[in-house]
C-alpha positions as CSV (number, residue, x, y, z in Angstrom):
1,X,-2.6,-69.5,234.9
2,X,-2.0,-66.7,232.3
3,X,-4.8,-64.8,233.1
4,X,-4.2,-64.5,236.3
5,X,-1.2,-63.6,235.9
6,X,-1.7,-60.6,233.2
7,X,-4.7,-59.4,236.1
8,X,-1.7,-59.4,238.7
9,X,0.7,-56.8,236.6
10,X,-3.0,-55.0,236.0
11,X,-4.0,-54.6,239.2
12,X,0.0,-53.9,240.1
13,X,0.0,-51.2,237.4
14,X,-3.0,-49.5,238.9
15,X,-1.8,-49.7,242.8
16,X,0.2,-46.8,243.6
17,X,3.9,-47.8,244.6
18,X,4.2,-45.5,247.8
19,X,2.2,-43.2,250.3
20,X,3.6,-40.7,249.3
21,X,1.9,-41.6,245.7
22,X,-0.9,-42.4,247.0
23,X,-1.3,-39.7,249.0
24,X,-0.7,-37.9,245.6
25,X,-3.9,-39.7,243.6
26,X,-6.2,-38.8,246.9
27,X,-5.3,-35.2,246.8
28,X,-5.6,-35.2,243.0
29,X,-9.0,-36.6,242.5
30,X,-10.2,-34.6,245.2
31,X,-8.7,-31.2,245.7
32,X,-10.1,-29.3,242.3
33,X,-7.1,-26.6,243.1
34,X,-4.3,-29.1,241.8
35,X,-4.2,-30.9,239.3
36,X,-2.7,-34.2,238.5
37,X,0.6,-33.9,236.2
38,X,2.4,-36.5,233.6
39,X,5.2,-37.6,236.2
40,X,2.4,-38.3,238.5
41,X,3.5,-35.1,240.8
42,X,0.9,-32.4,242.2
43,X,1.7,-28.8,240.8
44,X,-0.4,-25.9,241.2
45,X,-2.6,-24.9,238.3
46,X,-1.4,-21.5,236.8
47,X,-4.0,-18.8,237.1
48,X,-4.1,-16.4,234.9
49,X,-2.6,-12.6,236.0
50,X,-5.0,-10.5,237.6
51,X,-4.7,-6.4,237.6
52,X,-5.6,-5.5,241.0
53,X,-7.4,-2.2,240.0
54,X,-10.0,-5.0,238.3
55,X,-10.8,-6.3,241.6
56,X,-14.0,-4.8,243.5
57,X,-13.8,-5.1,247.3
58,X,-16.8,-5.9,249.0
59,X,-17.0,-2.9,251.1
60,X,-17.1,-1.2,247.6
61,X,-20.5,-2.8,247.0
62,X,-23.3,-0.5,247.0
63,X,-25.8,-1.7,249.2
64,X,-29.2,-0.8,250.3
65,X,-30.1,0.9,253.4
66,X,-33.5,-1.2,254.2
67,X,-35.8,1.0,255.4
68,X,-39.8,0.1,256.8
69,X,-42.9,2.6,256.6
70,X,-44.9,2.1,258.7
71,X,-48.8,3.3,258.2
72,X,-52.0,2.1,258.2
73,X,-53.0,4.2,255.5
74,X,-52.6,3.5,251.7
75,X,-52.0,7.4,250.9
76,X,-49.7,8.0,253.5
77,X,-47.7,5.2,252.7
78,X,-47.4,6.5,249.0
79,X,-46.3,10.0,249.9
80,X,-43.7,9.3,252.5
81,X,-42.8,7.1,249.4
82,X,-42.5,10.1,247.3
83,X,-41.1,12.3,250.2
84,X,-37.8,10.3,250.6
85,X,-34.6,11.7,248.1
86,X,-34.9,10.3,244.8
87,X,-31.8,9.5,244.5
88,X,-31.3,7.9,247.9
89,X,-30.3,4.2,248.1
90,X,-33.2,2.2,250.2
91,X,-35.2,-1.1,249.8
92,X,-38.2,-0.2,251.1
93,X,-40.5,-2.2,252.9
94,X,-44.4,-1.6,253.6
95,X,-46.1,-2.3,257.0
96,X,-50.0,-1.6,257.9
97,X,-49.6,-2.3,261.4
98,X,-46.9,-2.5,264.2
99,X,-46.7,-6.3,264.3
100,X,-45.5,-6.5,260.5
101,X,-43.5,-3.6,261.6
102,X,-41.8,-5.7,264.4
103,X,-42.0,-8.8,261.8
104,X,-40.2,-7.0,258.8
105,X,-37.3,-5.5,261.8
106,X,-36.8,-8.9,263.0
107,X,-36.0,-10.4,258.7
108,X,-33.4,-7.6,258.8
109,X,-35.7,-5.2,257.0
110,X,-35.6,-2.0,259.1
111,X,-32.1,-0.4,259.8
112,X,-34.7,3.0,259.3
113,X,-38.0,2.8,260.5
114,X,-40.6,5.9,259.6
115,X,-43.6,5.0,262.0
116,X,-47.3,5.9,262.7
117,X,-48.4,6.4,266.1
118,X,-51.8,5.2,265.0
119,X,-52.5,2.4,263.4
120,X,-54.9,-1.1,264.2
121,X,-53.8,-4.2,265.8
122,X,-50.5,-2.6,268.1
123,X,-49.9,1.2,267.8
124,X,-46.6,2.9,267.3
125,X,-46.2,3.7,270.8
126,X,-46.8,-0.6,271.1
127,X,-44.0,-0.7,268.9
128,X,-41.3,1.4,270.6
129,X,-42.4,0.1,273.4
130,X,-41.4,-3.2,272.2
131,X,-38.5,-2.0,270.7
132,X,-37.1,-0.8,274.1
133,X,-38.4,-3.7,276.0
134,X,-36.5,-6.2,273.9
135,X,-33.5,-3.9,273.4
136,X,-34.0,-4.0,269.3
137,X,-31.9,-1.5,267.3
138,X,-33.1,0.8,265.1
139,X,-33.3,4.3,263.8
140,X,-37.3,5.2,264.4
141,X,-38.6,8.8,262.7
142,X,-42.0,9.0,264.3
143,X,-44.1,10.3,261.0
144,X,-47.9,11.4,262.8
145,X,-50.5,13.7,262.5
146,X,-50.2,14.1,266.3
147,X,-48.2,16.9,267.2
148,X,-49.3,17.7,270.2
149,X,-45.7,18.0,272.6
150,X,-46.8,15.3,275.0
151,X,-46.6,12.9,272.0
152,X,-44.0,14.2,270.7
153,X,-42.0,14.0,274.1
154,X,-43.1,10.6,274.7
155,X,-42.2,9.3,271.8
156,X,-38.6,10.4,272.5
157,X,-38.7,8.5,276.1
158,X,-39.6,5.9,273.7
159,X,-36.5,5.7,271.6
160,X,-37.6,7.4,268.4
161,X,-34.6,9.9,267.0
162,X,-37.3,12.3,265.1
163,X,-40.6,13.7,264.9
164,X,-42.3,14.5,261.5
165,X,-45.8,16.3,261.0
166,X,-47.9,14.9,258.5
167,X,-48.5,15.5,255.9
168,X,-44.9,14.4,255.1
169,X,-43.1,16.7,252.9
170,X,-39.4,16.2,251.2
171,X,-38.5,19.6,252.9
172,X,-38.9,18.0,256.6
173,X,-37.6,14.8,255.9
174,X,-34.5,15.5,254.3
175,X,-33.0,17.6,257.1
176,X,-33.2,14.8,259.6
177,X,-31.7,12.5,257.0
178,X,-28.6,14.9,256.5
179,X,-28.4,15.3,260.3
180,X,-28.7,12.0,261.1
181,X,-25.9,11.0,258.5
182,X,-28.6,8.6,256.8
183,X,-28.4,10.8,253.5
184,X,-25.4,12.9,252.4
């Protein structure tokens, strides 16, 4: 009879005496922003003081303009590489043909896009035709040994923003970066 009497004022010492308690040792052990005082009351933890010159905003982020080449070839590849500012903020991504072109835009990859008009599997023109067809956004600079004015006019029916001559120099691509506000 005396245990079970001592486990009654246990179990009675453990029960909380009201909702309102109760409610109290719920939001305790599970709410990690309060924590659980002495007189059995929830405060608010103190944080400490924070300078607001110390914070960084998000927006203040530096963040990488992700940018595609496009080109079947190695070499060109490496010196449309070499032609972009040095001191321009990109994450560059490599394609060898138009469907990893298509595949890196669709991952998020290609807010700029410097594209071959001639490469295997689908062509640039393949490409912005797509592009068009499935209303995708992005900024295209046709890069192509092709300068004949019909390509160069149909390309710009197709969507793309510029035309560079290869072989690609830091003196023709820079201007259509400044004009284009991609580079300032």
């Amino acid at each position: 009879m005396r245990a079970h009497g001592i486990r009654q004022k246990r179990i009675a010492a453990r029960s909380p005496r009201s909702f309102a308690s109760f409610a109290s040792y719920i939001l305790a052990s599970f709410c990690p922003l309060y924590c659980w005082s002495t007189d059995r009351a929830l405060k608010k933890p103190t944080l400490p003081a924070v300078n607001a010159q110390e914070l960084i905003s998000l927006t203040d982020l530096p963040m990488s303009l992700p940018i595609v080449i496009a080109d079947d070839s190695l070499l060109a590849r490496k010196v449309l590489t070499k032609a972009l500012p040095p001191d321009w903020d990109v994450d560059v991504s490599y394609a060898t043909n138009g469907r990893e072109a298509l595949g890196l835009y669709r991952e998020g990859k290609a807010s700029v896009m410097f594209l071959d008009l001639t490469m295997p599997d689908m062509t640039g023109y393949q490409v912005l035709e797509a592009l068009q067809h499935e209303d995708l956004n992005t900024f295209v600079i046709v890069v192509s040994a092709d300068v004949q004015p019909m390509a160069q006019a149909r390309v710009r029916t197709l969507g793309a923003a510029a035309f560079i001559a290869k072989p690609v120099t830091p003196e023709a691509v820079l201007p259509i970066l400044k004009e284009y506000g991609l580079y300032v």
